[in-house]
C-alpha positions in Angstrom: 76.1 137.9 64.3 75.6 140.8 62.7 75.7 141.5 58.9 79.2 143.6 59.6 81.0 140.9 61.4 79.6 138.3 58.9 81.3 140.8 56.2 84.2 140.9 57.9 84.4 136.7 58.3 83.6 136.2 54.8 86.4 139.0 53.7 88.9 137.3 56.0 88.4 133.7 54.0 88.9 135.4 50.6 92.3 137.0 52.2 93.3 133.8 53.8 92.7 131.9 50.2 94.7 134.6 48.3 97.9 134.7 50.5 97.7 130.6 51.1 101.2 129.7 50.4 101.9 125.9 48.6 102.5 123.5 50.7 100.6 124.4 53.8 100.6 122.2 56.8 96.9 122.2 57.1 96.4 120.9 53.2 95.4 117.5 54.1 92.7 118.9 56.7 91.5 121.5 53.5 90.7 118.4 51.5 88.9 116.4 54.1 86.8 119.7 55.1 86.1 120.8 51.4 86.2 117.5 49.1 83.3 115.6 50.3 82.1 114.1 47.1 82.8 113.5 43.5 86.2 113.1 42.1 89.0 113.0 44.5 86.5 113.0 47.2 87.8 112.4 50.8 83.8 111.7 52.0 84.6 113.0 55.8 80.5 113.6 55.6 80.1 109.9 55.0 79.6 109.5 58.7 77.0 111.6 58.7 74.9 111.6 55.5 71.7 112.1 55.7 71.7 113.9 58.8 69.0 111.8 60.5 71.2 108.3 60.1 73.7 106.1 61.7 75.5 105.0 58.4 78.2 102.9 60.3 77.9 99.5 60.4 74.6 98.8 57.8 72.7 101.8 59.9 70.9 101.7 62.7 67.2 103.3 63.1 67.8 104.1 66.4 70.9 106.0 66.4 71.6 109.8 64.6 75.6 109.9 64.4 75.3 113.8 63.7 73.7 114.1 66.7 76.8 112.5 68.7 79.3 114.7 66.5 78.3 117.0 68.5 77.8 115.6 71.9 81.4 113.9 71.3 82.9 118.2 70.8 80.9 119.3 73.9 81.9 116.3 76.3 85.3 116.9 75.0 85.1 120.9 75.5 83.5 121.8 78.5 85.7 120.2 80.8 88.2 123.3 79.9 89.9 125.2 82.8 89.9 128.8 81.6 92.2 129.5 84.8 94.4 127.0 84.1 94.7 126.6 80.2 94.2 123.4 80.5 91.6 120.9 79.0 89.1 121.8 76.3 89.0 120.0 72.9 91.9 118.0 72.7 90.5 114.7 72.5 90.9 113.7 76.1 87.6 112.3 75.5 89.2 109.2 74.3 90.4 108.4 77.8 87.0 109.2 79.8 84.5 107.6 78.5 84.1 104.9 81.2 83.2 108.1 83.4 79.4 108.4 84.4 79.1 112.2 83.0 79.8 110.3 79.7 77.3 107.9 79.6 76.3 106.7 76.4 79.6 106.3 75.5 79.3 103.7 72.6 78.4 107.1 70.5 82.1 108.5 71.4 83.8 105.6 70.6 81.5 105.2 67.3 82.7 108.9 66.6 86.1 108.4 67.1 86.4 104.8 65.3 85.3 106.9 62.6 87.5 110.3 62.5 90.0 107.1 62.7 90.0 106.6 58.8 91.5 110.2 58.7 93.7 110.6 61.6 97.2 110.6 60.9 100.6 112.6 62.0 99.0 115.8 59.9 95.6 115.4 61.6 95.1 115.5 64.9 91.7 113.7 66.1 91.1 117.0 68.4 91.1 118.7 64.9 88.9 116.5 63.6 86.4 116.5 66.1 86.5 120.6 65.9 85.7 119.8 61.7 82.9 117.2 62.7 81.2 120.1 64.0 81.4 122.1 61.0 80.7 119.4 58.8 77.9 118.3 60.8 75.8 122.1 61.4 76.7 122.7 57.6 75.4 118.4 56.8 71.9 119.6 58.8 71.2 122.6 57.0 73.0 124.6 59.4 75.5 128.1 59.5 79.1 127.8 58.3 81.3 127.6 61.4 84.5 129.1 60.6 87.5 126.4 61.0 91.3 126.7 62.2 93.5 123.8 62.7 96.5 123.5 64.9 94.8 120.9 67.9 97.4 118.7 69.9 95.8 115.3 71.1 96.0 114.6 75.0 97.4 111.4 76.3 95.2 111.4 79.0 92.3 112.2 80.6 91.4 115.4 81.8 89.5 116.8 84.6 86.0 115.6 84.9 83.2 118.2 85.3 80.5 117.4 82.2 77.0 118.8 84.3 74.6 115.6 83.5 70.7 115.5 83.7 70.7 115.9 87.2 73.2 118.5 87.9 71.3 121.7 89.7 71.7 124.7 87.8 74.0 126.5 89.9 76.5 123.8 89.8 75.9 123.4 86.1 76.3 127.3 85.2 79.8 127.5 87.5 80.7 124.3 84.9 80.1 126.6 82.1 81.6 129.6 83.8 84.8 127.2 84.6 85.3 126.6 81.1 85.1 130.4 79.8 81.3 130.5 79.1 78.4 133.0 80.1 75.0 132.3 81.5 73.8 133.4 78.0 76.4 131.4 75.9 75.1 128.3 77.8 71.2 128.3 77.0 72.7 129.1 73.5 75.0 126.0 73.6 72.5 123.7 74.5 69.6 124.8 72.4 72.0 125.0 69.4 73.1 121.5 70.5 70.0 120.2 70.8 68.7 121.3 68.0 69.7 117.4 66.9 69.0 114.0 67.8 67.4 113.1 71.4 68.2 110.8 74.6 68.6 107.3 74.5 66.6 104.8 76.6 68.8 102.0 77.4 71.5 105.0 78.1 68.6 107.4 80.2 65.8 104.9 80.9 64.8 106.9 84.1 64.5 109.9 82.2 63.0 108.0 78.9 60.6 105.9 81.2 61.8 103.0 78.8 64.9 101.2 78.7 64.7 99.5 75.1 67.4 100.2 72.4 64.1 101.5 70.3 63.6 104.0 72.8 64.7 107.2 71.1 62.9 110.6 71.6 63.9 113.7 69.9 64.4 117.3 71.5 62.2 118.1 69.1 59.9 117.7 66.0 62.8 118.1 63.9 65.6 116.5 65.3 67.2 115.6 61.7 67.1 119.3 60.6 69.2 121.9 61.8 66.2 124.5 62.6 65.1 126.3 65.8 62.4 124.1 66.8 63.8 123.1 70.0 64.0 126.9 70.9 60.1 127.3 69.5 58.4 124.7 71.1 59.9 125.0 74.2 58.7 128.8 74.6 55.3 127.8 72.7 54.8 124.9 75.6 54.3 122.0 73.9 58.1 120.5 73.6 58.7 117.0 73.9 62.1 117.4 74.8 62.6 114.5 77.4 65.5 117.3 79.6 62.1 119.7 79.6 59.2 117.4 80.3 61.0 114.5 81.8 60.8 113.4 85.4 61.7 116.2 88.2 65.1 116.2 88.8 66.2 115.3 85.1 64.8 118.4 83.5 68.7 119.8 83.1 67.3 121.8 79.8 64.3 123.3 81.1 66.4 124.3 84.1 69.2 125.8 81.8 66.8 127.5 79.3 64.9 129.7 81.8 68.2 130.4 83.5 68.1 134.4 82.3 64.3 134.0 82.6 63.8 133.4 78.9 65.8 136.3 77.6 68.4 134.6 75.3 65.6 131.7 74.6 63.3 134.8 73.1 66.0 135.9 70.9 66.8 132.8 69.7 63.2 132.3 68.7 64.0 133.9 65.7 65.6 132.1 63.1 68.3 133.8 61.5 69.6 134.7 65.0 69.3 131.5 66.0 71.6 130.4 62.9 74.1 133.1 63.6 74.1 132.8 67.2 74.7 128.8 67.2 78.0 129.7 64.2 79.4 132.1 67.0 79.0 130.1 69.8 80.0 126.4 68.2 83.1 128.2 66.8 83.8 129.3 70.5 83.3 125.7 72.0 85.9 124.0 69.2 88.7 127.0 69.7 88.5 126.3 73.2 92.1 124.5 73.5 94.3 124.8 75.9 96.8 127.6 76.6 99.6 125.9 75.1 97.7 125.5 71.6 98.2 128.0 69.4 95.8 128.0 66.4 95.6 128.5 62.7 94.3 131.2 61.0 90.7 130.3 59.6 91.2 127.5 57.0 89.4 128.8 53.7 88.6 126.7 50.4 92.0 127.6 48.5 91.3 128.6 44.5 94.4 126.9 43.0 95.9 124.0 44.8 98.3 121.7 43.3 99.1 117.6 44.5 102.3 115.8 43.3 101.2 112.4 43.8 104.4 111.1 42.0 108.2 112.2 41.7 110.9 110.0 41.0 113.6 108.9 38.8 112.7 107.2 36.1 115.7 106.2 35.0 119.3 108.1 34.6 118.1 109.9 31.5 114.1 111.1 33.4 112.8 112.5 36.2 108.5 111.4 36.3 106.4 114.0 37.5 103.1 113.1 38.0 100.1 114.9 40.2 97.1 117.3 39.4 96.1 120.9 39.9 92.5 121.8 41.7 90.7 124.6 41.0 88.1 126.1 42.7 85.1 126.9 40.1 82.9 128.3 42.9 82.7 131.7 42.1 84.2 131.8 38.7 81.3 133.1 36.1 83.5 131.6 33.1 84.1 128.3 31.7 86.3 126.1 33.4 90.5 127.6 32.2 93.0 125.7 30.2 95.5 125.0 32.6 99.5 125.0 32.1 102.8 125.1 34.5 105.3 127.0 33.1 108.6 126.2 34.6 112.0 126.8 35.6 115.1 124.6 36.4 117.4 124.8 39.6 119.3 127.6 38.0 115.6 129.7 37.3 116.2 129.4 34.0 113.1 129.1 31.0 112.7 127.9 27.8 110.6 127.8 25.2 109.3 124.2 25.8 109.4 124.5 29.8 105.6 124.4 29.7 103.4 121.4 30.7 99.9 120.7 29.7 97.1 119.8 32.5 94.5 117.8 30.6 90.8 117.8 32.7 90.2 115.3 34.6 87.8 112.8 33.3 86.3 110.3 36.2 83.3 111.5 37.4 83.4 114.7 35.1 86.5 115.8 36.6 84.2 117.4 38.9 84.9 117.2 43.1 82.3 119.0 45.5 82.2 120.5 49.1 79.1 121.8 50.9 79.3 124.7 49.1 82.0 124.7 47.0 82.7 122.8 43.4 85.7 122.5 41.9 87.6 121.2 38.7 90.9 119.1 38.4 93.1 118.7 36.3 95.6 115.9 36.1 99.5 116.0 34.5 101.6 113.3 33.9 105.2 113.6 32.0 109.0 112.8 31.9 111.6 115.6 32.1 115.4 115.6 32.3 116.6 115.1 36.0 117.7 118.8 37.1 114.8 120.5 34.6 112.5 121.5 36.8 112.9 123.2 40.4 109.8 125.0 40.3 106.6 125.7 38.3 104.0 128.3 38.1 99.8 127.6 37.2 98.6 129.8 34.4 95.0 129.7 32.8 95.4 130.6 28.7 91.6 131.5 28.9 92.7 134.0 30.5 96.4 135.6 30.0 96.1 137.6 32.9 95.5 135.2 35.9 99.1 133.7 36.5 99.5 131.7 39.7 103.1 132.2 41.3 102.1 131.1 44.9 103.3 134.5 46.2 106.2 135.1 44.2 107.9 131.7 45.4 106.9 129.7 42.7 105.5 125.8 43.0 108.8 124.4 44.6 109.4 120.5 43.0 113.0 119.4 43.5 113.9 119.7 46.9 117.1 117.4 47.1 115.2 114.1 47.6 112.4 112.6 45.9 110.6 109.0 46.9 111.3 106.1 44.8 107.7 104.9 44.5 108.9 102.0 41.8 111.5 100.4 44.2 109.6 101.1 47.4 107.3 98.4 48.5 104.9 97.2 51.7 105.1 93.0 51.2 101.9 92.0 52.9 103.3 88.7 54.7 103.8 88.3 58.3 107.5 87.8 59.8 107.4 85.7 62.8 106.2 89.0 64.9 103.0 89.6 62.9 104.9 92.5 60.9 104.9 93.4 57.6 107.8 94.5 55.7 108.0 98.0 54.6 111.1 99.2 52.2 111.4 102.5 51.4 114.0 103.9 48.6 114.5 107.3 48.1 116.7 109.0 45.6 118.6 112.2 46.8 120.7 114.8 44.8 124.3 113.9 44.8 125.5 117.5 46.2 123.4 116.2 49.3 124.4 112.9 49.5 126.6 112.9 52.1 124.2 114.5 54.8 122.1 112.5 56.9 118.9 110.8 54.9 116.6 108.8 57.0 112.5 108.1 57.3 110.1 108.9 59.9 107.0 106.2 60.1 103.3 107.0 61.9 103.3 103.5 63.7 99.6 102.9 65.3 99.8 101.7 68.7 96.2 100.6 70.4 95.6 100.2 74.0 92.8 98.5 75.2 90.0 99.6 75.7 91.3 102.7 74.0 89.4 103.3 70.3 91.6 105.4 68.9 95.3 104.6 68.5 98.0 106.7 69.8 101.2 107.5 66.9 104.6 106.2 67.6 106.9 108.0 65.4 109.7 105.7 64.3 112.7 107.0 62.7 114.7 104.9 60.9 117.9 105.6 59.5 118.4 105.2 55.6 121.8 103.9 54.0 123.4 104.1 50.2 121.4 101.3 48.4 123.1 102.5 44.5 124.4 105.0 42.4 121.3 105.9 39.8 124.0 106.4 37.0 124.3 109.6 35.4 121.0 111.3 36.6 123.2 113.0 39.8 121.3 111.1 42.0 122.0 108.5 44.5 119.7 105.6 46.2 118.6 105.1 49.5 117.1 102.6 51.2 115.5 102.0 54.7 113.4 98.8 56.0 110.8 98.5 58.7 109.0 95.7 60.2 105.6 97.5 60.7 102.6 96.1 62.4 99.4 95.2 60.5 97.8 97.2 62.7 99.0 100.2 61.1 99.2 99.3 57.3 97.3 102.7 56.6 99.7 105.2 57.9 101.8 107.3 56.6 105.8 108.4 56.0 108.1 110.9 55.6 111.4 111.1 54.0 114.0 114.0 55.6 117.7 114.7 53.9 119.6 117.1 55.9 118.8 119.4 59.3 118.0 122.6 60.1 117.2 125.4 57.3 118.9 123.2 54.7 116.6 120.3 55.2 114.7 118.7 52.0 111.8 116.1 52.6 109.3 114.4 51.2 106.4 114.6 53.4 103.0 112.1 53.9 103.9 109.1 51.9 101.0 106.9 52.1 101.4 103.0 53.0 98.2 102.5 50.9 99.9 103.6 48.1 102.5 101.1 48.4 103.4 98.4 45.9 103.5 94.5 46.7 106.9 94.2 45.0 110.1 96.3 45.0 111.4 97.0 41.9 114.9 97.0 41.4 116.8 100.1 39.5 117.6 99.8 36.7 119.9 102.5 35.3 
């Protein structure tokens, strides 16, 4: 890449951050790229850390889990039909693995039971196999890949067509040429791939010439470092990499490197191309998606982002709002701001008083970090009259001039309907069908009370043999439970018998159709309380 285009990436980030409009639907994928330790961390590198490591399960020695991050994208990827629009990474990987072009498959199936713990209705496991990537290149020492979201899961397998060990080169560079890619954008894929890990013995013992679990030679002298080594040593002649020296037949990456007669192996040779090079052509391999998917614009680290975590009535007289603000501290040269949120009630009217206080976060220093990004939270907790506040806007005092209005709309907050957290409840007992009872209350404006209210749960269903599960989406229907007095609210409740094997899921909470509809979106089952409160006025 050169230094204009990486400009130009760059440039586009910074734009995307500054017109990022509150709520997104890609905000839960922004944390899990960008908060991957400290406070509020969502740890999505976890899996991964150090690069060199198999941290599932107690470790193994033998295993490199960022090394089948990205063998888990290009299995998934290069079975794309360009002509088509079909295939490409959309997780169809999940339904192939008993397929001999995806041998080794106990390191897909590790992946996905993984990228499990974040999967849910707003993140698609094809989205978070495209972020594995990134997270893993990035983990290594690696290039920042640019990331959009917007990935739809297949529901079935796809065609096959992943060229193995002992697929010819012609055969193997059609493959490539199937899926959209050039004989250059090939050698690059595979050197920038196997710039990681190595081949597994009990999985490749022919090519290994040992069979044992131990067994485990890397492509090259640095195999836990994202560096060019595998590009050097195989030019210098003394690579170890078991697809260049192993028996004849099985030498699928000496066969692919040499396949321009060195050309794009000589430029890669040097290290900064070799870096930019591997960000350009991993970015290609994730967006290939099929035709039907239409993807996001690049997902940036956003500078002020702000997380209700709690909004509900109180009683007749309050409405608690609860929830914190984030702010990026990356490239801000001053100390971190005092934060406020001026606000407005349903009418836009402000007061005074309509002002409240974010305090800094204390756990862990308040202090939550990314792979290259740090930034600052600060948490608000308070009790306002119901109808007071309808929006809110983030201003720092440190500075009078940098007012937050999330383009001009405002932070929206009452939207017709909030969750009842207090009188919502998951009662971990099983019915006589191994279900657990999940009652949901939600309180909704009395002007909207008399249009349709209901819930919408992520139900988990596995199939075996099948990893990953695939989401039911139950809607339930929600019915007047009480009047909430004078606060202009009314209750209503819902119950669902939901299956153990999706007590971490989520739920949303939908008032009305169309352009008039209010909801309260991603409701977390882990969240729930073990007793249902009942209202009192």
């Amino acid at each position: 890449m050169n230094k204009s285009l990486l400009l130009l990436t760059v440039f586009s980030a910074i734009s995307l951050a500054r017109t990022y409009t509150w709520p997104s639907p890609w905000d839960e994928l922004e944390d899990i790229a960008y908060l991957q330790s400290g406070h509020r961390r969502r740890g999505f590198h976890d899996g991964i850390t150090p690069c060199g490591s198999f941290p599932q399960g107690g470790g193994d020695p033998f295993r490199q889990a960022s090394a089948e991050w990205l063998r888990s994208a290009f299995h998934d990827a290069v079975t794309h039909n360009k002509a088509t629009g079909t295939g490409g990474l959309d997780a169809s990987l999940l339904y192939e693995t008993d397929r001999p072009e995806n041998n080794g498959a106990i390191g897909f199936k590790d992946t996905f039971a993984f990228f499990n713990n974040f999967f849910s209705r707003r993140v698609s496991l094809a989205d978070l196999i495209a972020l594995g990537v990134s997270a893993t290149v990035r983990e290594c020492g690696g290039p920042v890949i640019p990331f959009r979201a917007g990935r739809v899961d297949a529901t079935e397998a796809g065609e096959f067509g992943v060229p193995e060990p002992t697929t010819g080169i012609d055969a193997t560079a059609a493959q490539f040429a199937k899926a959209g890619f050039t004989v250059e954008e090939m050698i690059a894929l595979v050197a920038c791939g196997h710039t990681l890990g190595g081949v597994h013995g009990n999985d490749f013992p022919d090519i290994v010439g040992n069979d044992s679990h131990e067994a485990f030679p890397g492509f090259d002298k640095t195999s836990s470092r994202y560096d060019n080594n595998v590009v050097t040593e195989f030019l210098a002649g003394n690579t170890t990499n078991p697809l260049a020296v192993g028996p004849e037949g099985t030498n699928s990456d000496q066969r692919v490197f040499v396949a321009d007669k060195n050309v794009t192996m000589q430029s890669l040779a040097n290290p900064a191309t070799f870096q930019s090079t591997c960000a350009s052509v991993f970015q290609r391999m994730v967006e290939t998606v099929p035709a039907t998917v239409n993807l996001s614009e690049t997902i940036a680290p956003i500078d002020v982002k702000p997380t209700i975590s709690r909004l509900y009535l109180k009683d007749q007289t309050a409405v608690h709002f609860e929830g914190y603000i984030r702010v990026r501290m990356t490239d801000r040269k001053t100390e971190a701001p005092v934060v406020q949120m001026p606000y407005v009630d349903s009418t836009g009217a402000h007061c005074d008083d309509c002002t409240i206080a974010a305090q800094p976060a204390t756990f862990q220093g308040g202090m939550g970090f990314g792979f290259d990004d740090s930034f600052k939270f600060y948490d608000f907790s308070t009790d306002l009259q119901p109808g007071s506040i309808s929006r809110f806007n983030i201003q720092f005092t440190a500075d009078a001039d940098e007012t937050h209005t999330n383009n001009d709309l405002g932070y929206p907050v009452d939207k017709g309907i909030f969750h009842q957290f207090p009188n919502s409840c998951l009662i971990q007992k099983d019915d006589e069908n191994g279900n657990w009872n999940l009652t949901t209350v939600a309180a909704v404006r009395n002007d909207r009370a008399g249009l349709p209210t209901w819930m919408e749960v992520g139900v988990k269903r596995f199939t075996d043999g099948i990893v990953s599960p695939k989401l039911d989406v139950q809607k339930v229907e929600m019915t007047k439970w009480k009047e909430a007095g004078s606060s202009g609210f009314t209750l209503y409740s819902a119950n669902f018998a939901l299956p153990i094997a999706s007590w971490s899921t989520t739920y949303d909470l939908f008032n009305g159709e169309g352009d008039d509809q209010a909801s309260v979106l991603n409701v977390r089952t882990t969240e729930a309380m073990g007793t249902c409160n009942d209202w009192v006025a």
